[in-house]
C-alpha positions in Angstrom: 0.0 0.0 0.0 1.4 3.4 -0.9 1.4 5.8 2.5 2.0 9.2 2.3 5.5 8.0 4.2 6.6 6.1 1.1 5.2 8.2 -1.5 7.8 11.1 0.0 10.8 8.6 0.3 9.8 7.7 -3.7 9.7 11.3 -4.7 12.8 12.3 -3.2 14.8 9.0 -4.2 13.5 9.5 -7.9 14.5 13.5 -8.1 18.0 12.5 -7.1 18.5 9.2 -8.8 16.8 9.9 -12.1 19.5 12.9 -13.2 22.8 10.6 -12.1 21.1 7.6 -13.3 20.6 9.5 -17.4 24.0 10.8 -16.4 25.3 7.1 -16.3 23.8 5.9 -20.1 24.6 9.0 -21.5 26.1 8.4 -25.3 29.7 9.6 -25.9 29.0 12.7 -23.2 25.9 13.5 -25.2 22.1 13.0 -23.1 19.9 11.5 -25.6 16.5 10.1 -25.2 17.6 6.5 -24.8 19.8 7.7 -21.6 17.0 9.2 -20.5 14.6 6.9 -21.0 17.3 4.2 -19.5 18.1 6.8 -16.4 14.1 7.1 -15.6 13.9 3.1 -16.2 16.4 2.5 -13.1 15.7 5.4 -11.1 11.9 4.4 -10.3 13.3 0.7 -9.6 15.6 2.3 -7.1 13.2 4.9 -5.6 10.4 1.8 -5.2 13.0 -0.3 -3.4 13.6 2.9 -1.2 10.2 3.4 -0.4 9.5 -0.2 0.4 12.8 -0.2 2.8 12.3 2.5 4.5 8.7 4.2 3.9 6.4 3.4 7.4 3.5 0.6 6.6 0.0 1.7 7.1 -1.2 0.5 11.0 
């Protein structure tokens, strides 16, 4: 179930790891939409892991 707890660890996780994560596919130092696409791709997987770990369960 998505609290409001883990809906604000998701936002924050995704606002910092979707830049470094496009950063980290980028195509010979150029940002194109597959880098993108990629960074957004692996940024929600790790900001869903992070809410799950550490977002407080409904009681």
């Amino acid at each position: 179930m998505m609290t409001t707890s883990r809906a604000v660890w998701f936002a924050v996780t995704f606002a910092f790891a979707a830049p470094g994560m496009s950063a980290v596919f980028r195509e010979n130092g150029r940002l194109t939409r597959r880098a993108m696409a990629l960074g957004i791709v692996f940024a929600t997987s790790i900001a869903v892991i992070m809410a799950i770990s550490f977002g407080q369960d409904a009681s």
